[in-house]
py3Dmol code that shows the C-alpha trace and the ligand (Angstrom):
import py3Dmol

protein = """\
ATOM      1  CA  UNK A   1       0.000   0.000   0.000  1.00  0.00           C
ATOM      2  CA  UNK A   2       1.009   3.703  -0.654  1.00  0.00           C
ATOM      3  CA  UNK A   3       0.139   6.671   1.109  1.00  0.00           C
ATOM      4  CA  UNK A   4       1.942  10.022   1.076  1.00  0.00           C
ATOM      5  CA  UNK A   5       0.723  11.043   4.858  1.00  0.00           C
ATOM      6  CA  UNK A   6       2.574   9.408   7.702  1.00  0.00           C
ATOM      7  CA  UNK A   7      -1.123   9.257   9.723  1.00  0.00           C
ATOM      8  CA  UNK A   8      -2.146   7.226   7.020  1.00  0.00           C
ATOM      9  CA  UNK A   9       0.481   5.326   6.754  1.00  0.00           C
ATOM     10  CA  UNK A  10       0.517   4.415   9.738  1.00  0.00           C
ATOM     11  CA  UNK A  11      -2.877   2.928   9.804  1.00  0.00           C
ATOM     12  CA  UNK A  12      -2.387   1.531   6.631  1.00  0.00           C
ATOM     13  CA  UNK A  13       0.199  -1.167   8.401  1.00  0.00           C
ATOM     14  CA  UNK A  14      -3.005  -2.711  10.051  1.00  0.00           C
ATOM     15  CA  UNK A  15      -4.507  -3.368   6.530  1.00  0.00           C
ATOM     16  CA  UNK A  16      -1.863  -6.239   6.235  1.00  0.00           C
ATOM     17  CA  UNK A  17      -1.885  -9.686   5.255  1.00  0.00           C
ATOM     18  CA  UNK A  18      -0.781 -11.985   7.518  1.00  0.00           C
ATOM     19  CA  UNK A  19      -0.274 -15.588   7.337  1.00  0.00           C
ATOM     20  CA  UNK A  20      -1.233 -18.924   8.865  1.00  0.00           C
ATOM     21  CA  UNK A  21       1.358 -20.180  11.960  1.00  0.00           C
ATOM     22  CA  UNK A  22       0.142 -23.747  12.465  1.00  0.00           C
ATOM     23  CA  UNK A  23       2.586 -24.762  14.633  1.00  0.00           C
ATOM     24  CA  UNK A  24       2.741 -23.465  17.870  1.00  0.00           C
ATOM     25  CA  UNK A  25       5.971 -21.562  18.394  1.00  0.00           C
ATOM     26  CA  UNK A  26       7.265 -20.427  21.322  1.00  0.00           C
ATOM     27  CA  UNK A  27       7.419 -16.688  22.448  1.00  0.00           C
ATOM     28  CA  UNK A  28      10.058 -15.090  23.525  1.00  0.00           C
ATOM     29  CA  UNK A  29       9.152 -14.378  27.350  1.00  0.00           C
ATOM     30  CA  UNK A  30      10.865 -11.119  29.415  1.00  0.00           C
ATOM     31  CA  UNK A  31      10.263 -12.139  33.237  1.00  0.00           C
ATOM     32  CA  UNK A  32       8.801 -15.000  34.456  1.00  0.00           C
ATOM     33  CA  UNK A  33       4.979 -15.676  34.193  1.00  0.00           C
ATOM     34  CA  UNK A  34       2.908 -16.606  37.750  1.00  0.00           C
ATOM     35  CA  UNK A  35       2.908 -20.501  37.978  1.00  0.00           C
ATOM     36  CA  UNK A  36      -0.885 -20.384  37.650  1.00  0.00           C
ATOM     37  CA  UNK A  37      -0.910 -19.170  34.265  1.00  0.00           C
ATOM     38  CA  UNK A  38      -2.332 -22.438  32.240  1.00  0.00           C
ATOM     39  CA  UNK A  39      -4.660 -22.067  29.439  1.00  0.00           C
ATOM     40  CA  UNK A  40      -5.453 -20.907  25.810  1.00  0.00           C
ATOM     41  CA  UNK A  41      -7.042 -17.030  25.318  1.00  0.00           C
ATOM     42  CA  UNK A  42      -8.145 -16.462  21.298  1.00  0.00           C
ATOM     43  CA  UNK A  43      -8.473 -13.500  20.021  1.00  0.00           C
ATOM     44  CA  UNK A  44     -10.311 -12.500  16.650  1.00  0.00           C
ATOM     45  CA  UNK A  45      -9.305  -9.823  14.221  1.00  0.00           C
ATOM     46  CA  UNK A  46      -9.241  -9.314  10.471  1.00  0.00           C
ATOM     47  CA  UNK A  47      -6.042 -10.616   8.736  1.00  0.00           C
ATOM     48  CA  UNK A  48      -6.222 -10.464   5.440  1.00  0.00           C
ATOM     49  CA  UNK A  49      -7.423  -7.631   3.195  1.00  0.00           C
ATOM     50  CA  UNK A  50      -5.894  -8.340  -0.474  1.00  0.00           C
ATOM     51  CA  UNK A  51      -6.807 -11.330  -2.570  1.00  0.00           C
ATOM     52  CA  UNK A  52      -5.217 -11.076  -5.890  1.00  0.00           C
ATOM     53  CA  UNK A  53      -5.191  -7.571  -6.903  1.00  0.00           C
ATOM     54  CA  UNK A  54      -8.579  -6.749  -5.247  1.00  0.00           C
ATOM     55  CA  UNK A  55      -8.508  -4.995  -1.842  1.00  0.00           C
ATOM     56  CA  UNK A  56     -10.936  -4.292   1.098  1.00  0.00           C
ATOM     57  CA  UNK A  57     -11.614  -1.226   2.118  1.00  0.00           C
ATOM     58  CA  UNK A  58     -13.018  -1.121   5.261  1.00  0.00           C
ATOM     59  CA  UNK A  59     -11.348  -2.841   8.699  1.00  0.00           C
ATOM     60  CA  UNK A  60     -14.002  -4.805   9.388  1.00  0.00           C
ATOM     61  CA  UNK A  61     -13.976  -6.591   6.053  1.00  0.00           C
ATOM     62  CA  UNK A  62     -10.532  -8.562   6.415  1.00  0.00           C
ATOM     63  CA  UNK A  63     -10.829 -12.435   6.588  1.00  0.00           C
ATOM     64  CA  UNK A  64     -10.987 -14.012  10.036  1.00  0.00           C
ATOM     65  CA  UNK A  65      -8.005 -14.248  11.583  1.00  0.00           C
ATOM     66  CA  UNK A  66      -7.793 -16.350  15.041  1.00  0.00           C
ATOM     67  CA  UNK A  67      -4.897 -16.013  16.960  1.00  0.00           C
ATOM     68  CA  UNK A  68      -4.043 -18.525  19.836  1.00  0.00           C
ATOM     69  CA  UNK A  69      -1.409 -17.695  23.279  1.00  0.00           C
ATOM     70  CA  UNK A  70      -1.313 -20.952  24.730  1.00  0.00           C
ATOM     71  CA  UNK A  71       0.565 -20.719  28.353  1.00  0.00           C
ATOM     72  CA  UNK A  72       1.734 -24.184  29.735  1.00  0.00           C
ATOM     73  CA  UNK A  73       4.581 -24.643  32.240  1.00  0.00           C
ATOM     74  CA  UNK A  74       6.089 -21.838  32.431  1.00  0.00           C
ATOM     75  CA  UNK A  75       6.132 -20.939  28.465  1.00  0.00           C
ATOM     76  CA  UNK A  76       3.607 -18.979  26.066  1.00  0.00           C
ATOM     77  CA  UNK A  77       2.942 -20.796  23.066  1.00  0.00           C
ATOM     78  CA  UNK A  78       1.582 -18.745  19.769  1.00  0.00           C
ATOM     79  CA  UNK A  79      -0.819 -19.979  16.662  1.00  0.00           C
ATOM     80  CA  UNK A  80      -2.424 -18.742  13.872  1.00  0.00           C
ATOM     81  CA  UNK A  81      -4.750 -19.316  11.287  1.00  0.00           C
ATOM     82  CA  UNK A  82      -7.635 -18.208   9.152  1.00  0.00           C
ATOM     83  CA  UNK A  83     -10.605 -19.760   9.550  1.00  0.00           C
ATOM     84  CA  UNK A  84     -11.637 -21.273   5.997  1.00  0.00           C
ATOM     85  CA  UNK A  85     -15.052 -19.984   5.143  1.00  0.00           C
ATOM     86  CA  UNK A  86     -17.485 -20.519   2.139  1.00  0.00           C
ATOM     87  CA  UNK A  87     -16.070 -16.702   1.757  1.00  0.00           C
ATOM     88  CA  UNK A  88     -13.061 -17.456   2.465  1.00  0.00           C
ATOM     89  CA  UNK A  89     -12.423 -20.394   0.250  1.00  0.00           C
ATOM     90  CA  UNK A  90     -14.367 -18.847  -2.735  1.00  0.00           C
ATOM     91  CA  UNK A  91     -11.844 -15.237  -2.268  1.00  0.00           C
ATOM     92  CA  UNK A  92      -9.138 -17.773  -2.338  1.00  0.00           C
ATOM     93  CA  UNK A  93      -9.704 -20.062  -5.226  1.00  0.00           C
ATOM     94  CA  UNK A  94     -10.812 -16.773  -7.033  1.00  0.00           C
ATOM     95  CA  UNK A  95      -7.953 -14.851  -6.301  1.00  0.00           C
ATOM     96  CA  UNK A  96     -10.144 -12.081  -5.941  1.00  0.00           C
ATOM     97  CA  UNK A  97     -13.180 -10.779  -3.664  1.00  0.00           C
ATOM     98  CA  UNK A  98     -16.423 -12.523  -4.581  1.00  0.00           C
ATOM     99  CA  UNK A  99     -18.201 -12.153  -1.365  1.00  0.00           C
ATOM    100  CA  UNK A 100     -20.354  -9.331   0.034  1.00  0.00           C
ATOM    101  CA  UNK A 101     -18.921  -7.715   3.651  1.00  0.00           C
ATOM    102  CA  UNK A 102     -19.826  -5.267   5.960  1.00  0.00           C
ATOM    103  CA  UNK A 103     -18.847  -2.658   3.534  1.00  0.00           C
ATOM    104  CA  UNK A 104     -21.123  -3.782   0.372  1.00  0.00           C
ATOM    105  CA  UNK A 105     -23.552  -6.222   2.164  1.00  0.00           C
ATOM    106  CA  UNK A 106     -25.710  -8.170   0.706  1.00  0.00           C
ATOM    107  CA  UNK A 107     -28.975  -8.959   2.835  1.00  0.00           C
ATOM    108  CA  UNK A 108     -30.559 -12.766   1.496  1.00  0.00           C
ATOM    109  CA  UNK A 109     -33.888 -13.360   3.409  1.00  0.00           C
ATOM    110  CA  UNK A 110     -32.773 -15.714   6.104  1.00  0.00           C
ATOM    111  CA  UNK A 111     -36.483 -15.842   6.496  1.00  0.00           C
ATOM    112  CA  UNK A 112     -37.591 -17.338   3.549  1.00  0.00           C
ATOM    113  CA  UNK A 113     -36.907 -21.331   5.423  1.00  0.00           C
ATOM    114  CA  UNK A 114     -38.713 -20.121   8.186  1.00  0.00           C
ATOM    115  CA  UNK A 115     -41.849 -18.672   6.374  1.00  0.00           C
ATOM    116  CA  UNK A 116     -41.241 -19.497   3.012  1.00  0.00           C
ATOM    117  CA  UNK A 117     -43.227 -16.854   1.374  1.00  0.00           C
ATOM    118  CA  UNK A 118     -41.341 -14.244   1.513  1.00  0.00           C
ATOM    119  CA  UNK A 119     -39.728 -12.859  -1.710  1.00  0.00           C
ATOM    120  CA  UNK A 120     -36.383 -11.152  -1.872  1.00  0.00           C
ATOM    121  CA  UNK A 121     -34.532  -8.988  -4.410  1.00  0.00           C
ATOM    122  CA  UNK A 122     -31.192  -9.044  -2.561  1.00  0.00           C
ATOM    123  CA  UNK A 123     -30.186 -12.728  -2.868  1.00  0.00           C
ATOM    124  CA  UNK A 124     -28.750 -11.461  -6.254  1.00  0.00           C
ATOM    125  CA  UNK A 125     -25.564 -12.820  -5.419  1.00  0.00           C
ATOM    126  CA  UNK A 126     -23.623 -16.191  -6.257  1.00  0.00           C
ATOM    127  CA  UNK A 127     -24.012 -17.361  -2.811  1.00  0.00           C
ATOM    128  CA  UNK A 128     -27.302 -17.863  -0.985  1.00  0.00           C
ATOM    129  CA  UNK A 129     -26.030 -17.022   2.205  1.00  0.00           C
ATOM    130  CA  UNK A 130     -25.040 -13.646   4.223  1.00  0.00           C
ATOM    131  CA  UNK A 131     -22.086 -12.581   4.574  1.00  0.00           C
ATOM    132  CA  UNK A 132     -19.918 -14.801   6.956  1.00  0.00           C
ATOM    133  CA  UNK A 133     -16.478 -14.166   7.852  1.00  0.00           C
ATOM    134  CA  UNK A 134     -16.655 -14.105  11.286  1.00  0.00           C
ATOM    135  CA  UNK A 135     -13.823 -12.037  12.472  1.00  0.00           C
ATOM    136  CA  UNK A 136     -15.194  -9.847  15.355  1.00  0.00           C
ATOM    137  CA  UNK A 137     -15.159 -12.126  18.750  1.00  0.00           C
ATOM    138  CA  UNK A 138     -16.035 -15.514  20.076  1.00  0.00           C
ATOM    139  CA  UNK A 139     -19.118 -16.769  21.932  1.00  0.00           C
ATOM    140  CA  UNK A 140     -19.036 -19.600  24.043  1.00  0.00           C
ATOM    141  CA  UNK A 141     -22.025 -22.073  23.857  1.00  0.00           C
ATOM    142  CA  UNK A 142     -21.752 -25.143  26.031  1.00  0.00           C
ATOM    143  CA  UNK A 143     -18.137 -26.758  25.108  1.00  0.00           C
ATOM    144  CA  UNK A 144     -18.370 -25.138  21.777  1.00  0.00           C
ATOM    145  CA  UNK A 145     -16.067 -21.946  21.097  1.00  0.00           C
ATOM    146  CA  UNK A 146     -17.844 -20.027  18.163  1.00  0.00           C
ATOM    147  CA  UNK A 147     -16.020 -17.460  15.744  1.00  0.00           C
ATOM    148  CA  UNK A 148     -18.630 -14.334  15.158  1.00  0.00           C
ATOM    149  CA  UNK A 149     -19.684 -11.559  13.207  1.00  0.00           C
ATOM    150  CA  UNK A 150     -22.672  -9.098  12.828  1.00  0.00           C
ATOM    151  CA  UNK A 151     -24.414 -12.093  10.970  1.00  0.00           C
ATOM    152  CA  UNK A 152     -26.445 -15.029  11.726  1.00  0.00           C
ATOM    153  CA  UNK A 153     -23.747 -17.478  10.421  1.00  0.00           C
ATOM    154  CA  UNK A 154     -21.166 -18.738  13.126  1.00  0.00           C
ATOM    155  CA  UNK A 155     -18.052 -20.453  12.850  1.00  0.00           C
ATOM    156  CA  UNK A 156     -17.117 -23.518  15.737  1.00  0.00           C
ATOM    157  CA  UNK A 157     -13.728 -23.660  15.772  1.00  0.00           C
ATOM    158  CA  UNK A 158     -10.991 -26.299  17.637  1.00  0.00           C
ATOM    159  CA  UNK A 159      -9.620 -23.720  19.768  1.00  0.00           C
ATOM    160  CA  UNK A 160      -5.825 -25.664  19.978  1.00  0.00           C
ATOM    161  CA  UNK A 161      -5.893 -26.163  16.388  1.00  0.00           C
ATOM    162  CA  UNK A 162      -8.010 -23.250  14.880  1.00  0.00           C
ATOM    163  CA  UNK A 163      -9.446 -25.820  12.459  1.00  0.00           C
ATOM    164  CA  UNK A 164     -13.435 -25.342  11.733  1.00  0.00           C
ATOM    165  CA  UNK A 165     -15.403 -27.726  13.357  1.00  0.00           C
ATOM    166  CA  UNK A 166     -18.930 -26.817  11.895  1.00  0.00           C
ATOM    167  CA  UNK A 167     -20.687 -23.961  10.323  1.00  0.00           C
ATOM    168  CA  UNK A 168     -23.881 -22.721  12.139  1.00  0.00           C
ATOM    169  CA  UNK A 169     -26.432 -20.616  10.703  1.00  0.00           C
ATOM    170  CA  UNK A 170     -28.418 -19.418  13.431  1.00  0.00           C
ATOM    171  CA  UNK A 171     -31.274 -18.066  11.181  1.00  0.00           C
ATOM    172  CA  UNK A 172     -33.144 -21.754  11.033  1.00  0.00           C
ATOM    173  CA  UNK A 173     -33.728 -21.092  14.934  1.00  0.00           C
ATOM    174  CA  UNK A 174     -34.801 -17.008  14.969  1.00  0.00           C
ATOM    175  CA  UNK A 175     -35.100 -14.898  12.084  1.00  0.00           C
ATOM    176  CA  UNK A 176     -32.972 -12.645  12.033  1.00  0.00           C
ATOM    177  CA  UNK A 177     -30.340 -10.661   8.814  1.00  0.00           C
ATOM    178  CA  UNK A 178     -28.551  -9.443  11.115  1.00  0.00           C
ATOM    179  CA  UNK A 179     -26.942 -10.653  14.186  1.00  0.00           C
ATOM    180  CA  UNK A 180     -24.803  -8.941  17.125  1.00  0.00           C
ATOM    181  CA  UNK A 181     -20.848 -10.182  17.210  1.00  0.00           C
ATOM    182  CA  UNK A 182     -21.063  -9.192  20.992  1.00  0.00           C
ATOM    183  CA  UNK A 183     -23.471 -11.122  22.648  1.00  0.00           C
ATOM    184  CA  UNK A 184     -23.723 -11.477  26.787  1.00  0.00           C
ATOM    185  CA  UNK A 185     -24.522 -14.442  29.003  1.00  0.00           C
ATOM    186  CA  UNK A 186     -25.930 -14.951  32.502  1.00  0.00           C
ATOM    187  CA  UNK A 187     -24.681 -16.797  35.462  1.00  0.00           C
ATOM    188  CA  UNK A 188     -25.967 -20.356  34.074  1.00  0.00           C
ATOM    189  CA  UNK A 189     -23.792 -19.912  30.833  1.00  0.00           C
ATOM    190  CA  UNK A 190     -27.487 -19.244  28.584  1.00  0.00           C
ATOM    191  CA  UNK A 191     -26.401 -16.442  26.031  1.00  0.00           C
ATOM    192  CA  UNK A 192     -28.328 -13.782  25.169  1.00  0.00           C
ATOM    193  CA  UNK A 193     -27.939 -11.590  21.963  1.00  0.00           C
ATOM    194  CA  UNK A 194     -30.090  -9.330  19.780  1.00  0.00           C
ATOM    195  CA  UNK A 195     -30.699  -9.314  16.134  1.00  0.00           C
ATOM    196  CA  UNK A 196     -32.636  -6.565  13.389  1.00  0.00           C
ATOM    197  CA  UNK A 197     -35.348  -8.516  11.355  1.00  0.00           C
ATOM    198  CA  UNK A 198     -36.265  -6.302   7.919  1.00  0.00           C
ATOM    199  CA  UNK A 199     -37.966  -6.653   4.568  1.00  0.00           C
ATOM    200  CA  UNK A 200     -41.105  -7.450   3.960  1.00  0.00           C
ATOM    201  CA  UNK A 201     -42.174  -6.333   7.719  1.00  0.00           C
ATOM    202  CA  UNK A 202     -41.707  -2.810  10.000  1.00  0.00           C
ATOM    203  CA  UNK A 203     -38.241  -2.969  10.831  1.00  0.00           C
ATOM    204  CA  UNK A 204     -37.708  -5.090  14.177  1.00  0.00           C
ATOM    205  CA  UNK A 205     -35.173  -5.691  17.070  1.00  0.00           C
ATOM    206  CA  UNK A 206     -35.554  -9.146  17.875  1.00  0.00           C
ATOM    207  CA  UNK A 207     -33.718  -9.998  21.604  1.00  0.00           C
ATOM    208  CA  UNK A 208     -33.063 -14.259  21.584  1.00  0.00           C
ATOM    209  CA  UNK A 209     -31.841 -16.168  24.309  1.00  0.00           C
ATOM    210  CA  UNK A 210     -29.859 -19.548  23.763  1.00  0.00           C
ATOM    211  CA  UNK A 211     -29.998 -22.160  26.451  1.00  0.00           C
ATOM    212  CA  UNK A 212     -26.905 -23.654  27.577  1.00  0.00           C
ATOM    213  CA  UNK A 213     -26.492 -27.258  25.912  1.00  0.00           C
ATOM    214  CA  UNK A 214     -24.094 -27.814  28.578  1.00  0.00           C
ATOM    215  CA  UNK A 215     -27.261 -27.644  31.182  1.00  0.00           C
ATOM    216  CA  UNK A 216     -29.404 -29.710  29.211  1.00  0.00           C
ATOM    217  CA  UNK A 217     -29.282 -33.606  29.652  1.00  0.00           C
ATOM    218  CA  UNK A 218     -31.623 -34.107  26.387  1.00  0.00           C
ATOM    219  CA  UNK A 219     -29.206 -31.408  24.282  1.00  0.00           C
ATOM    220  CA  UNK A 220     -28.431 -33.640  20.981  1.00  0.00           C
ATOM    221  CA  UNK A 221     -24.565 -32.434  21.731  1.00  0.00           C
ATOM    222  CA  UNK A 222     -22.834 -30.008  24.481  1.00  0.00           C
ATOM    223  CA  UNK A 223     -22.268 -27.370  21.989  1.00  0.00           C
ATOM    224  CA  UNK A 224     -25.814 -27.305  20.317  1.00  0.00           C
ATOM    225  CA  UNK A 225     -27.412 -24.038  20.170  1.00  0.00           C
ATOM    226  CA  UNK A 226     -30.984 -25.568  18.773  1.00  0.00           C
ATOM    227  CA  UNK A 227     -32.848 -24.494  21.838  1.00  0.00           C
ATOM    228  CA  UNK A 228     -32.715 -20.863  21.309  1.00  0.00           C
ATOM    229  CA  UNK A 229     -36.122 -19.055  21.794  1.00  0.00           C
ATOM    230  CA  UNK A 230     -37.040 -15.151  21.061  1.00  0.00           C
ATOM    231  CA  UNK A 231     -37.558 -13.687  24.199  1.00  0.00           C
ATOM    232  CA  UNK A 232     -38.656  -9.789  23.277  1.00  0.00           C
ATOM    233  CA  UNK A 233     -39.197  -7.956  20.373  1.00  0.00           C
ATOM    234  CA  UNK A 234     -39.154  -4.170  19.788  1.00  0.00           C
ATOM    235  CA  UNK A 235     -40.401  -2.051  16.736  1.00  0.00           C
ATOM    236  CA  UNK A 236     -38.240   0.115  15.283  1.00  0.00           C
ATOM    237  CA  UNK A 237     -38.642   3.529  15.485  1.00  0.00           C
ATOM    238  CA  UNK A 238     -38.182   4.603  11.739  1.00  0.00           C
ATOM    239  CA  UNK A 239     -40.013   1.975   9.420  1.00  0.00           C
ATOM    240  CA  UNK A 240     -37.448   2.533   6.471  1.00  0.00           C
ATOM    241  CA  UNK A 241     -34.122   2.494   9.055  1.00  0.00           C
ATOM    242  CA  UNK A 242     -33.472   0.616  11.558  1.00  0.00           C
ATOM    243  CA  UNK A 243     -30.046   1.651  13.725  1.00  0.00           C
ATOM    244  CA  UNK A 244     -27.028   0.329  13.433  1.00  0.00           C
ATOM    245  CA  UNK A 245     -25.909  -1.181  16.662  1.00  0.00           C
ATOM    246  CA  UNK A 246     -22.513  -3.250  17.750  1.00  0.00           C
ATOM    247  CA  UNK A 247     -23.528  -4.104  21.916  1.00  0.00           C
ATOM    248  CA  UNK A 248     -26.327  -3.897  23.453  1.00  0.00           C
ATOM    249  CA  UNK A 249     -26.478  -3.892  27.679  1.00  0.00           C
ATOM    250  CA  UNK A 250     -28.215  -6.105  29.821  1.00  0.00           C
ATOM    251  CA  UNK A 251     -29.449  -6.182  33.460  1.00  0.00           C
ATOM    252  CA  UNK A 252     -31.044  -8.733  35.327  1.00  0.00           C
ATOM    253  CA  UNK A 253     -34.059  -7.903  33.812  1.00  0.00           C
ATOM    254  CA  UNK A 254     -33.941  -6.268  31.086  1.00  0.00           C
ATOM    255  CA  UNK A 255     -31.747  -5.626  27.967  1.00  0.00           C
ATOM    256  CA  UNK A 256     -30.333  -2.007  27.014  1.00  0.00           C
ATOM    257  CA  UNK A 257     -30.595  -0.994  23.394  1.00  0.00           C
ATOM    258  CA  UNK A 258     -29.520   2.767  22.440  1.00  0.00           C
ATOM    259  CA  UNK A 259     -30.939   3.335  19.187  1.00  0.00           C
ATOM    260  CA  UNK A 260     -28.214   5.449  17.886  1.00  0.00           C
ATOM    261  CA  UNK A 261     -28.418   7.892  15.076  1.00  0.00           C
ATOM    262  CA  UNK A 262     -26.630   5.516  12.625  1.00  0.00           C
ATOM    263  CA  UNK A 263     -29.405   3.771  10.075  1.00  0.00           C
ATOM    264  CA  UNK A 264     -29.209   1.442   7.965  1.00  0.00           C
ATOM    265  CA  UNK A 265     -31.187   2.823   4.927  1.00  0.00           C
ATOM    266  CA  UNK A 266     -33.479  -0.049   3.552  1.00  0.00           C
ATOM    267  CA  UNK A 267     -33.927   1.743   0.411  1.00  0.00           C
ATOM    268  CA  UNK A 268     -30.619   2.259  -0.085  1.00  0.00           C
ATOM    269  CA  UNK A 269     -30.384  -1.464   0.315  1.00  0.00           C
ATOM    270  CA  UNK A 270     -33.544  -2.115  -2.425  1.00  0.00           C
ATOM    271  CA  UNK A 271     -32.547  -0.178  -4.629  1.00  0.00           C
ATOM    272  CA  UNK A 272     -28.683  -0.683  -5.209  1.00  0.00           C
TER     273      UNK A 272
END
"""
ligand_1 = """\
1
FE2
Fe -16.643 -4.795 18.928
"""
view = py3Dmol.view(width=600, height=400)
view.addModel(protein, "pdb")
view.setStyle({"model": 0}, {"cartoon": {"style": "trace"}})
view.addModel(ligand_1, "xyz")
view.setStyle({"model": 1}, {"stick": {}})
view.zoomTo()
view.show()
């Protein structure tokens, strides 16, 4: 990348590619670490913004990029890798960028296997699916470590060897387009997350709540997030924009949504 201005520049060196470290290596450590220190902490970021000669533009369109510290006896441990997508893997074999993102998103009716009479003009796309590259945070449901973005479609992930271990589209439980990276969770390990529900309908916040598998004796698996139930929904208050939201809040009984002045302009959407 080029810029003349050292600001830009600088930000510029976050709009790298990086690439896959499969094999743990070990960090250099200064000091010693406390003898307690055991474990694995991910973090999720964007790690890859050029395919071929294509770029994207905006930070939170980079592919997925999990990165593993592993502390164990005394030593950190570091790992790498991007989790391989349907985007993903179609950028990839395309050497270019095929798939919609947060910047140009592309809004399929997630409803349509729910209801299946609604009719869409925005699954014009190659894929039928959102947008998934799930590069914003994890969510933990049950034993199951899940790789998230604003979108109903989650990634499980091995979280020693950053491999996928299943794709989950959380749209054939709740309807929902779009779908809040940064869920919470109460005390019993249930998660609870909000989601915006559009087209064909006045705008809606829809709040969900997903039972802990983990709780559940009868749960086909301990990482199963098929029990998830809506639990409020909310109207929003312009019927051609709903608000753009990254959090929401939540206190013992209720949850916290600011509707902020930031839309997302359904027409704009229609008609593009
Ligand atoms: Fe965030």
């Amino acid at each position: 990348m080029h810029h003349s201005s050292s600001e830009v520049g600088k930000f510029a060196t976050v709009f790298e590619n990086y690439d896959n470290v499969e094999t743990p290596i070990e960090c250099e450590l200064r000091g010693t670490p406390p003898k307690f220190l055991e474990g694995t902490m991910l973090r999720n970021g964007p790690g890859m913004f050029q395919i071929g000669n294509d770029m994207y533009k905006h930070w939170f369109d980079g592919l997925a990029y999990p990165q593993r510290y592993h502390f164990q006896d005394g030593k950190l441990f570091y790992s790498a890798k991007f989790i391989e997508t349907n985007d993903y893997m179609n950028n990839i074999n395309n050497r270019t960028i095929v798939t919609s993102s947060f910047g140009t998103y592309k809004f399929p009716d997630p409803c349509k296997r729910i209801y299946g009479r609604f009719e869409t003009k925005f699954d014009k796309g190659d894929a039928d699916s959102p947008a998934e590259n799930p590069s914003v945070s994890f969510r933990q449901h049950g034993d199951g470590i899940y790789a998230c973005t604003e979108s109903p479609i989650l990634y499980r992930i091995d979280p020693d060897s950053l491999s996928i271990l299943g794709r989950l589209d959380m749209s054939q439980y709740v309807c929902v387009y779009t779908y809040t990276a940064h869920s919470n969770s109460d005390y019993e390990g249930n998660v609870y997350n909000i989601g915006t529900k559009f087209l064909s309908t006045h705008p809606e916040y829809i709040f969900t709540k997903t039972m802990n598998p983990a709780n559940n004796p009868n749960a086909k698996n301990r990482h199963t997030c098929e029990d998830t139930r809506i639990v409020g929904t909310v109207k929003s208050t312009a019927a051609d924009s709903p608000c753009y939201y990254h959090s929401f809040g939540m206190t013992q009984n209720h949850f916290v949504l600011l509707e902020g002045p930031v839309r997302i302009s359904l027409k704009d959407i229609a008609t593009r």
